[in-house]
N, C-alpha and C positions, 0 to 999 in steps of 0.2 A: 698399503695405506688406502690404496683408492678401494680396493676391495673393501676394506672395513667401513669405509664413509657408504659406500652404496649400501651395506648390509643394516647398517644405522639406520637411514635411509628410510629402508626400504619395512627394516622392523616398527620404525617412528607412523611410516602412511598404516600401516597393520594397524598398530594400537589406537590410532586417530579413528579410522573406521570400524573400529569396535567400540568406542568410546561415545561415537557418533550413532552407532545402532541401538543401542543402548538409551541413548536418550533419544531417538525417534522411539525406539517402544514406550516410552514414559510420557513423547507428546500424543504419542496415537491413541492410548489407553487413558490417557486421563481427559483429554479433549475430546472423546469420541471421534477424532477426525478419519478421512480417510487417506490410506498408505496406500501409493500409487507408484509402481513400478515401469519405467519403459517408456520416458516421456524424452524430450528433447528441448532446451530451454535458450532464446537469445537475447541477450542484453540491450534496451535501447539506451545508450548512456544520456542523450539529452531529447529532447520532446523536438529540436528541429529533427532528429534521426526517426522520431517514434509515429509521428503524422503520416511522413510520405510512405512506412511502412503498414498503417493501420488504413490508411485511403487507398492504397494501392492494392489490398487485401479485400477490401470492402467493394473499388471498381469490378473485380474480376470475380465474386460469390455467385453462384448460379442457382441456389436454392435459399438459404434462409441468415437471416442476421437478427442476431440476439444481441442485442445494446443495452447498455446503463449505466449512466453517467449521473452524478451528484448536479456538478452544474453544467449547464450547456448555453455558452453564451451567443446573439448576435453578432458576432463581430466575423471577421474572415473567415479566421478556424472555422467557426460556428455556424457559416453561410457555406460554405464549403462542404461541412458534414453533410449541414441537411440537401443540401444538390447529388453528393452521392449516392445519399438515402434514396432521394425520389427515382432517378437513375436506375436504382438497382429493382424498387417496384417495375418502375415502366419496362423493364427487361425478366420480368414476373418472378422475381424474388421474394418471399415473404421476409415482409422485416417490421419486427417489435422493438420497442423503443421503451424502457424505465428510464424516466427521468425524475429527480426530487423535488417536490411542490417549494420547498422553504430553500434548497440549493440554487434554483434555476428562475427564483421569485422576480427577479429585475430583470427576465428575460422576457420581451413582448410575446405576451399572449397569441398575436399572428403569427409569432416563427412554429407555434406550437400546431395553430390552425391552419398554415399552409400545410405542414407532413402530415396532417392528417387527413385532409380533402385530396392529396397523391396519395393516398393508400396506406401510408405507415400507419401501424397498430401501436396505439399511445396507451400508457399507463401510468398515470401523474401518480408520483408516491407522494401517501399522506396527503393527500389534497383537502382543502380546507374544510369542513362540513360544519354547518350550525350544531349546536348541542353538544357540541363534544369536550365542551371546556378546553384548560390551557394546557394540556396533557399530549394535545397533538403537536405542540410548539417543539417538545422533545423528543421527537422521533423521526431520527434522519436514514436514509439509505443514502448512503457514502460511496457505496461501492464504484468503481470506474472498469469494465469490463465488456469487450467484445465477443462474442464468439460465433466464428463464421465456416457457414456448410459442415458446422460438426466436426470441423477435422484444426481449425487454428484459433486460438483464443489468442488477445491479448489484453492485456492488467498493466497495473501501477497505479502510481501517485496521479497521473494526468488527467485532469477535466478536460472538456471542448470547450477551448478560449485560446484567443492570443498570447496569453501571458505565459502558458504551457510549451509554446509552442516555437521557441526559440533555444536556444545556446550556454542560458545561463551565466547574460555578459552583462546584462543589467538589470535595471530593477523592474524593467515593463517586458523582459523576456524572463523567465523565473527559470532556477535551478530544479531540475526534475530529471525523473525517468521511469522507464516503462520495460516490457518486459510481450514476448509471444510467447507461446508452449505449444507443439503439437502434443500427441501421443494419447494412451488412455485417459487422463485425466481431463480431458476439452469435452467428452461427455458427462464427465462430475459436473464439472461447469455449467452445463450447460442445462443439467438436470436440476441444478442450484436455481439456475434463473427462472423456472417454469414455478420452483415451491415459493420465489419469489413473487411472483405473480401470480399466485395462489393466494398470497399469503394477504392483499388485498382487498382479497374476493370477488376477485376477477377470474369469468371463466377463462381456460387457454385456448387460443386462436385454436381455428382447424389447421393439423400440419400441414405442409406440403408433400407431396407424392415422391418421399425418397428416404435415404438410408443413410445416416450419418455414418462414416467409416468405422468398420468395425475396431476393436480397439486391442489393435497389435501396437507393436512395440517399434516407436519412433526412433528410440535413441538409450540412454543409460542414466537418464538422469532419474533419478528416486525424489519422486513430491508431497509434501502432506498439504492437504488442503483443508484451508482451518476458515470456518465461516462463524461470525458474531453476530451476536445481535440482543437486541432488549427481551425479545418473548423467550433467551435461553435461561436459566436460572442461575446460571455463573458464566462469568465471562472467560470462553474459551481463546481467546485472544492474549488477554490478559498471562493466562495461565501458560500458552505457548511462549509467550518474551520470558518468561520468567522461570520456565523449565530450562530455556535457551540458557540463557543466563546461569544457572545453577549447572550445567553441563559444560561450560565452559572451562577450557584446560588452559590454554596459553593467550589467548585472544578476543577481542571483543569488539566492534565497533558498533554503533548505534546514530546513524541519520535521522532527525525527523524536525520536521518543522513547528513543533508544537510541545515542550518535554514539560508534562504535568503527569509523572509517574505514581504518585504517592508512595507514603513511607514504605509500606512491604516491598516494592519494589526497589526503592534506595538500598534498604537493609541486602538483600539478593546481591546488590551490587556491589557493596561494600565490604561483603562476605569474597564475592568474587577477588577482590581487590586483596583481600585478607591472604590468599592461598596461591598468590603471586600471577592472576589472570593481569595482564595489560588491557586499561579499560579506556576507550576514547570514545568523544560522542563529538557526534558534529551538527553542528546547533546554527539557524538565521543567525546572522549579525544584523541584517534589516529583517524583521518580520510582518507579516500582513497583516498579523493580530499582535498589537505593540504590548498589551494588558498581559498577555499569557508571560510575556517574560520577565515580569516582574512579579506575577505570581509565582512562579518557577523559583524564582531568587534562593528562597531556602532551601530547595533539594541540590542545587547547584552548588551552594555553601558546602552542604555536608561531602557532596562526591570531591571537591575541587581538595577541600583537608585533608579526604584517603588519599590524595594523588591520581585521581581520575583527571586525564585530559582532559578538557573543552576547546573545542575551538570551534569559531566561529565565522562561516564562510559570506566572504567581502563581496562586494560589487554588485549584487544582486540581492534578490528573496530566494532562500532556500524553501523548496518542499516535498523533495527526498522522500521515502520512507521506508527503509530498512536498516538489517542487521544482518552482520559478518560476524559469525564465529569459527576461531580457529583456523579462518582463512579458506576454510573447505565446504561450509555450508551459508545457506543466505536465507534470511525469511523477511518478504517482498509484499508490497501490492497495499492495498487501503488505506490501514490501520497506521493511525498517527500514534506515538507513546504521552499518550496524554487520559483521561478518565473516559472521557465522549466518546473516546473509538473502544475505550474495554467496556463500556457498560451500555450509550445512548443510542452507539448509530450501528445500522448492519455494515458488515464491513467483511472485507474479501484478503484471506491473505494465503500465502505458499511458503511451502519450507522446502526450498532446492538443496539436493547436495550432486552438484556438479563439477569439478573441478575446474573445467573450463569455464562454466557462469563464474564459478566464488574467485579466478581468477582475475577476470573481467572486472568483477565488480572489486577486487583489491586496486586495481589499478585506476580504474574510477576513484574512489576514496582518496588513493594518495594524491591522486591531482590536485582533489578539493580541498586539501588538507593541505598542498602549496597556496593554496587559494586564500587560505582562512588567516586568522589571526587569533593564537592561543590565548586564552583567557590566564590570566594570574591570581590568583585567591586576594593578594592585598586590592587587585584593581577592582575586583567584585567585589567586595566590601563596600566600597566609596558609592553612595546612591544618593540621587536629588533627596530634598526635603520632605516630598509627596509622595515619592515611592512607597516607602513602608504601611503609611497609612494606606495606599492603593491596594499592597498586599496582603494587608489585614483584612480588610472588606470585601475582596474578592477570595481569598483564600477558601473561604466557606462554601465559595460557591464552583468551585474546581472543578466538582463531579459533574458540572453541563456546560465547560464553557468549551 
């Protein structure tokens, strides 16, 4: 008997990994992304784990730091960055710094002009210019991304702030996580941020005098690296959750702080739900943007009727963002499931198939999922007097909010 349960087993991981390659050739070829072999991936489950790891990486760089951050606030986190930053010049590091003009707006102007009289190389995105009309209002770079001496990146949901940068035990410490990678793919990255900064029209700094590691093989883990943004003509983002989704055999789960999916993606999911995939999504129960969840209100109707889970994790501000399919694979980093991160902003995401990350992050999930509070289709229903009219009005407007 036990022979037959291993042979099960053992036939079940087979067909999963064929099922799985399969739909990585469907995200690679229709997203144009790249498939990267031979990486090595660690989970930071909370952003108190993700800081002493990204500062501690950043003290000891000896040639070059490639940053970019959506927001980057004054506060500790934020005073604390920019001291390692300077740190790491004064010890002759070259270090570039993207940061987002309309992200990091309520950030004094002096935090910006002190890193930059210590030598850090600043590239304000989308910075305000006369002339350009309201068109620059919509153009964010999202992305949250390290990458240091060429050889360790690390990503996720986390800005530089206080709020990132805690436990996920309240609402002034937020639920989050983060993620390093060495291996091949930390030069993809790393080449990402250079067309970023190309892109503009900014010359690129002169390098420094060295050789990012060449790019042998860290580990086992298989990455696609899926980059979005407004100048692509479709949103390959988009199309990545929704491949996800459509390859999905037994399992699904979906974190994000923001769920403005629209109908084609509903439909996707509902289909899922059709062919007996187990569907949960794990949604704020307090959010930082209170508007987005009452615009949401109707896609949450329709998933809640196929018997799609929701729950909604307590004590805190959720802002997570990924998806676990099948328990075997993960797609991590930027991208909120909402229209802004498929169409508006540039955004940075990865498709890990690890066994040991998608383990990780199964057991992160069900924690959060002790955490939360399952929604019930009769209790969503029941909404104030004003809601619907809020969702009328802003409904229209979904694709930028």
């Amino acid at each position: 008997m036990k022979a037959e349960l291993s042979t099960l087993v053992t036939q079940h991981g087979r067909l999963l990994r064929l099922r799985n390659s399969r739909l990585y050739g469907r995200i690679f070829k229709r997203n144009k992304s790249l498939f990267i072999t031979g990486n090595h991936t660690v989970l930071y489950q909370q952003g108190g784990d993700f800081f002493p790891a990204l500062f501690a990486a950043i003290d000891t760089a000896g040639h070059q730091l490639l940053l970019e951050y959506y927001i980057i606030h004054d506060d500790i986190i934020g005073r604390r960055f920019a001291a390692a930053l300077i740190d790491a010049v004064a010890r002759g590091v070259q270090v570039c710094l993207i940061y987002d003009y309309l992200g990091s707006f309520d950030t004094p102007a002096s935090y910006f002009e002190q890193l930059e009289a210590q030598g850090v190389q600043l590239l304000c995105f989308n910075k305000l210019r006369w002339g350009r009309g309201l068109g620059w209002l919509d153009k964010r770079n999202h992305r949250k991304t390290a990458v240091i001496d060429g050889s360790i990146a690390f990503l996720g949901g986390l800005n530089i702030g206080d709020e990132y940068s805690g436990f996920g035990d309240s609402t002034d410490r937020w639920r989050d996580c983060g993620m390093h990678v060495t291996g091949p793919v930390v030069e993809e990255l790393r080449k990402l941020y250079w067309d970023t900064w190309q892109h503009e029209h900014y010359p690129i700094p002169v390098q420094p005098a060295f050789e990012p590691p060449a790019q042998t093989s860290a580990g086992t883990d298989t990455i696609i690296l899926i980059s979005g943004g407004p100048h692509h003509r479709r949103s390959f983002i988009k199309q990545a959750y929704r491949l996800a989704i459509t390859g999905a055999q037994e399992s699904l789960i979906i974190v994000t702080p923001y769920f403005l999916p629209g109908l084609r993606l509903v439909r996707t999911m509902l289909k899922a739900v059709k062919r007996g995939v187990s569907v949960t999504l794990i949604l704020p129960g307090q959010s930082d943007v209170p508007i987005l969840k009452i615009v949401g209100h109707a896609y949450l109707a329709l998933l809640l009727k196929a018997g799609v889970a929701v729950y909604e994790r307590q004590g805190t501000v959720l802002h997570a963002k990924l998806m676990l399919v099948d328990e075997c694979w993960v797609q991590i980093g930027s991208a909120n499931f909402d229209q802004r991160s498929f169409h508006r902003n540039f955004e940075t995401n990865l498709v890990v198939e690890s066994q040991e990350f998608s383990g990780n992050v199964l057991r992160m999930l069900q924690d959060d999922i002790l955490k939360s509070r399952m929604v019930a289709l009769d209790e969503h229903t029941v909404r104030k007097w004003y809601e619907p009219l809020l969702e009328l009005l802003f409904s229209t407007l979904n694709r930028f909010l």
